[in-house]
Phi, psi and omega in degrees: 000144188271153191209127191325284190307013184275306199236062143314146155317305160337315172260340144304294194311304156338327210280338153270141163222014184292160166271157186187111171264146187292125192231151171215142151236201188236135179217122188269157172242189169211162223282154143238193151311077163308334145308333187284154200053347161314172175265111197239176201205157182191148180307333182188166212233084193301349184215151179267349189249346186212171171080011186269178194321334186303338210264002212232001190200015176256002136130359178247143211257017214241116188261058169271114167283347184274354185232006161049043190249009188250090140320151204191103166291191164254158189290103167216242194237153173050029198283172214200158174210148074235197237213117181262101157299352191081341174200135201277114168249182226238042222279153187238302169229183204218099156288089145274130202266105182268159176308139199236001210267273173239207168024055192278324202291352187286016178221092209223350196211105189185127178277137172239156195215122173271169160162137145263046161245181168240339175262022176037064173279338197208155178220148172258018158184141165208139170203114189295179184202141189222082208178127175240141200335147125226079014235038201190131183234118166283082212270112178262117169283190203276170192294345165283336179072209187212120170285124175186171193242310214258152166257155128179160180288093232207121169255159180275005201236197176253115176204187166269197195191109185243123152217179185271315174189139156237125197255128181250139179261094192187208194227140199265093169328152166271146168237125195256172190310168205263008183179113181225143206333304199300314187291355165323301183303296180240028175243337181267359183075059219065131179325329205271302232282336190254179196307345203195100155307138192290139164304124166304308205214041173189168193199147199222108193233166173267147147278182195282334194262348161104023168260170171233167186220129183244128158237179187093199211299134161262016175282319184274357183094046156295337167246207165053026173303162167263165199242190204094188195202159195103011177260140161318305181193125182269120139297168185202162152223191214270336191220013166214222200202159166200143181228154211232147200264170187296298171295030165066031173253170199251118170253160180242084191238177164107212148259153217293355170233047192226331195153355193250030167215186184052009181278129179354140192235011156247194190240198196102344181289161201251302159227192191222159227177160224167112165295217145297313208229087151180151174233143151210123192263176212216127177267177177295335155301357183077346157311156167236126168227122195247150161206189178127220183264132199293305187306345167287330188110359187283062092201159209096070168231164185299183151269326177278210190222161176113010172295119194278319199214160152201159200242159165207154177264193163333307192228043134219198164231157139206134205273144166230145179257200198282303176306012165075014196254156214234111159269147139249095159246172184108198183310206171311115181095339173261334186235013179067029175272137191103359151099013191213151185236158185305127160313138179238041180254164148300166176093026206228128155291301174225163210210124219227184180187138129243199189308036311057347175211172181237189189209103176243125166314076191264186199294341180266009175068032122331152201199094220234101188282146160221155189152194170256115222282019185279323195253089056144032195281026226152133188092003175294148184291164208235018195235160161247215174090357227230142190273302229219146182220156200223158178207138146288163189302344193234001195207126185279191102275066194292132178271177183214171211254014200213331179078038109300133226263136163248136160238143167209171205116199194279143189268329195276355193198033134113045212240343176212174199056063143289152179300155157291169157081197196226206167069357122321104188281304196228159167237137197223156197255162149226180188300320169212059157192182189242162159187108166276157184242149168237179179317293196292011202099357179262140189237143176239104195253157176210185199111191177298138221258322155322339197223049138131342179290337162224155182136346194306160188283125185269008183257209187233179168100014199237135187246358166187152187231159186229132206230156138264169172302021195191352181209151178217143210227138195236134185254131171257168180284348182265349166095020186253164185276070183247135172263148163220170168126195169336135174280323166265013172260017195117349179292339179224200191071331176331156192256170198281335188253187180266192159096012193274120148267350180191149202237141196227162167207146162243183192328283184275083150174146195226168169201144205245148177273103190270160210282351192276014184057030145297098161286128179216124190266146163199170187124180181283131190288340173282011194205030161086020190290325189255167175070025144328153158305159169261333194275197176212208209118325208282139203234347163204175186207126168238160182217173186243171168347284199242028191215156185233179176188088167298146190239152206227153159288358158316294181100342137321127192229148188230052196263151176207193209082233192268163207269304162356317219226036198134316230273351180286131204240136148296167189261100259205113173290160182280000000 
C-alpha cells in the first residue's frame, strides 16, 4: 500500500546518484493527405443525391460534372466547404482542385481558412485569393506550417462553389498522453490538480492511423502497447498507461498491478481519470469503473450513475455529480483516514486535492477539506469569496476575487506565509512551495525555502511562472528567464539571453523553448538538464520524470535525458 509519507522529500532527492549520459536522435515523418476520406460539410446542397461535400476527399482530382466528381452549392452569398481532419495537425499546404468541365471563373474570389473551432471563431490562418484554380491553386504555408483541425472554403462573393478535390498536406502530428510530468506542473495549478497523473518513466503516443507507440521503462508501460488502431486518446498514471478507442472501449498496459490490467472490457466511456496506481473512467451515463491497486481507488467506485466529472489525489477518488454532491473512495480523501471524512452536503463546483487530501469548492466560494489533516484535510478557511485554490503536495492556497491569498497545510511546504495584501492574479505550484503573480508582474513565493519558497526575482514585469518538482523558473515579455529554488534542480543555470517563449519540465530540470523553435536545458543532468537538440524547428516539448522528447512541425521528435526512462528516441514507422 502507498502510504503519503513514503515519498517525503528527502528521500526522492536523493534517491538517483548513478551517471547518466544523455543520449538523443531524430526521427521523422512525412507530409501526407490529411484530408483525404474525412468528414467534410457545405452550406447547401444543389442535388440531394450527387455533388455533395465528400467528393471533394475521395482523392479524384477529375473536375467533371458529368462524372460526379464535383461539389456543388446552391448560388449564394458566401457559399463554404470544409473539412473536419479529426484532430489538429500540422499543415504545409492547401491543394485546390478546381471544376474543370466549365464555369471555372466562379471560383475566382474566395477565402481559405484554418481553426480549431468548427464554427472558426479563431483561426490559425486566413486568406483571400482573387485568381481562379486553372486547374489547380497551390497554397504553401510558412516552413512550420499552420496548426488546425478544421479547413474551409469560403467564397466572398455570390455565386455556387464547385471543387474538385482539395488535398491538405501536412504531418498527422503524435498524441502524446493528455497529461505528461510538465503539464501536470503547470497547467492545473498543482500537480494533484489535474486529472491524471504523469507517467513516471515512459512516453505513449497516437500515430496518425490510431496505432500508439511506447518507448522508456516497461515497468511504466514503455512496451506492451496494444496493438490495432482507432484509438483516441492516452491516459497515464504514475506507472501504466490506458488508452481510449473511438467506440469508448478500453486498452490498458504498463504494470499489471498499479493500473496496467483489469481495465473494463466493455465500451461507451467518455473519459479516464487517474490516482497514482489506479484508473477510473466515466461513462456517458455518469456510471464509473474503476481498477488498478485497490488502496489507490482501482476499487470501491460507486454503482450508481449521474456523475459528471471525478477528481483525485495520490491515493483516492472524488466523483461529482451535476447537484454538486460528492462520492469519495480509496485512500487517504476517500475514507476519511487521516481523521477528516468526505463531506456529504451538495452545491460543490470543483474539486482541488494534494497527495492526500481533497478541497472543494461551491459556487459562493465556500471551502470544504477532506483528508488527511497532515496534506491540508483540516485547517480550511472558514469565509467565502474564493475563486480557484491552488496545492502543493502538502498545502492548499486559495485565491479570492480581490487577490488575496489564504494558505492551509504543512507550514514546511507552503501551509503559512502566504503574501498579504490582494492584487494577486495566479498562484503557481513546485512540489513544496508557492509563487504567486501579481498584475505588474511581481512575485512572491513562500514554502520550504531551498526548493523554491524563498529566492523569487524581487523586480516586476514577469508575465508567466513555471515550476519542477524543486524549482521555479519566471518568463518576461522579452523571453528572458529567471530561476530560483534547488540550485541543481533547476533553480539556478538558466540561460541568459532572451527570446524564450514557453518553459517545459521534468522532476530536476527545465527546457526552455524559442519562437525559432531552438531549445535550452538546464537542471540535473539524470533528469534532461544536458543534451537537448542543438537544431531547431521545435514547436512543443513533453516529459516523463526524467525525460524530454520535443516535437518538430515536421512531425520529428527528438528526445533525451535518461535513456531507461524515455530519454532514448524510437524508432516510429511513417
Amino acid at each position: 500500500m502507498y502510504t503519503p509519507h513514503t515519498g517525503k522529500f528527502f528521500n526522492r532527492v536523493l534517491l538517483v546518484i548513478a551517471f547518466f549520459t544523455a543520449l538523443f536522435t531524430t526521427v521523422h515523418a512525412t507530409n501526407i493527405n490529411l484530408a483525404l476520406g474525412k468528414s467534410a460539410t457545405q452550406s447547401s446542397i444543389y442535388n440531394t443525391t450527387l455533388y455533395h461535400a465528400s467528393q471533394a476527399v475521395n482523392g479524384n482530382t477529375q473536375g467533371i460534372w458529368y462524372n460526379n466528381s464535383i461539389t456543388h452549392t446552391q448560388k449564394e452569398q458566401g457559399a463554404w466547404w470544409q473539412v473536419d481532419l479529426g484532430s489538429e495537425k500540422n499543415i504545409h499546404q492547401i491543394i485546390i482542385h478546381n471544376r474543370t468541365d466549365c464555369c471555372a471563373d466562379r471560383l475566382s474570389n474566395y477565402q481559405v481558412s484554418i481553426s480549431n473551432k468548427v464554427d472558426f471563431s479563431t483561426h490559425t490562418y486566413q486568406q483571400d485569393f482573387h485568381g481562379v484554380p486553372n486547374p489547380k491553386k497551390t497554397i504553401k504555408l510558412s516552413t512550420q506550417g499552420k496548426r488546425g483541425r478544421y479547413v474551409k472554403i469560403q467564397l466572398l462573393d455570390n455565386n455556387y462553389l464547385s471543387l474538385a478535390e482539395v488535398q491538405v498536406m501536412g504531418v498527422d502530428l503524435l498524441r502524446f498522453s493528455e497529461v505528461d510530468f510538465s503539464s501536470a506542473y503547470n497547467d492545473f495549478g498543482g500537480n494533484n490538480n489535474a486529472f491524471n497523473g504523469f507517467n513516471s518513466g515512459a512516453f505513449a503516443a497516437i500515430k496518425g492511423n490510431g496505432s500508439i507507440i511506447a518507448w522508456g521503462d516497461s515497468k511504466h508501460g514503455g512496451t506492451g502497447a496494444p496493438a490495432g488502431s482507432d484509438y483516441t486518446k492516452i491516459y497515464s498514471n504514475k506507472h501504466a498507461f490506458a488508452a481510449l478507442k473511438a467506440n469508448g472501449s478500453i486498452a490498458a498496459w504498463g504494470n499489471s498491478n498499479l493500473g496496467g490490467a483489469g481495465a473494463p472490457t466493455d465500451s461507451g466511456y467518455t473519459k479516464i481519470y487517474s490516482t497514482d496506481a489506479a484508473f477510473a473512467a466515466l461513462k456517458t451515463d455518469g456510471s464509473i469503473t474503476a481498477w488498478g491497486d485497490s488502496n489507490s481507488g482501482g476499487a470501491s467506485a460507486p454503482t450508481d450513475s449521474g456523475y459528471t466529472k471525478i477528481y483525485s489525489n495520490r491515493y483516492a477518488f472524488s466523483a461529482l455529480k451535476a447537484d454538486g454532491s460528492i462520492t469519495a473512495w480509496a485512500g487517504w480523501g476517500g475514507l476519511g483516514l487521516g481523521g477528516i471524512a468526505p463531506t456529504d452536503d451538495s452545491g460543490y463546483t470543483k474539486i482541488y486535492s494534494t497527495d492526500a487530501a481533497f478541497a472543494a469548492l461551491k459556487t459562493d466560494g465556500v471551502i470544504t477539506a477532506w483528508g488527511h489533516s497532515d496534506f491540508g484535510g483540516a485547517g480550511a478557511p472558514i469565509d467565502g469569496g474564493y475563486i480557484k485554490i491552488y496545492s502543493t503536495g502538502y498545502a492548499f492556497a486559495a485565491l479570492k476575487a480581490d487577490g488575496s491569498i489564504t494558505a492551509w497545510g504543512d507550514s514546511n511546504w507552503g501551509g503559512t506565509g502566504a503574501p498579504t495584501g490582494g492584487d494577486y492574479i495566479k498562484v503557481h505550484s513546485a512540489w513544496c512551495a508557492f509563487a504567486a503573480l501579481k498584475a505588474d508582474g511581481s512575485i512572491a513565493a513562500w514554502g520550504h525555502s531551498m526548493y523554491g519558497g524563498a529566492g523569487a526575482p524581487t523586480d516586476s514585469g514577469y508575465t508567466k511562472i513555471y515550476s519542477n518538482a524543486l524549482a521555479f523558473t519566471a518568463l518576461k515579455a522579452d523571453g528572458s528567464i529567471t530561476a530560483w529554488g534547488g540550485s541543481i534542480y533547476g533553480g539556478s543555470g538558466e540561460p541568459t539571453d532572451s527570446g524564450y517563449i514557453k518553459i517545459y519540465s521534468t522532476d530536476s530540470a527545465f527546457a526552455a523553448l524559442k519562437a525559432d523553435g531552438s531549445i535550452t536545458a538546464w537542471g540535473d543532468s539524470k533528469y534532461g538538464g544536458t543534451g537537448a537538440p542543438i537544431d531547431n524547428g521545435y514547436i512543443k516539448i513533453y516529459s516523463t520524470k526524467y525525460a524530454f522528447v520535443a516535437l518538430k512541425a515536421d512531425g520529428s521528435i527528438t528526445a533525451w535525458g535518461r535513456s531507461g526512462k524515455g530519454g532514448t528516441t524510437p524508432t516510429i514507422s511513417n
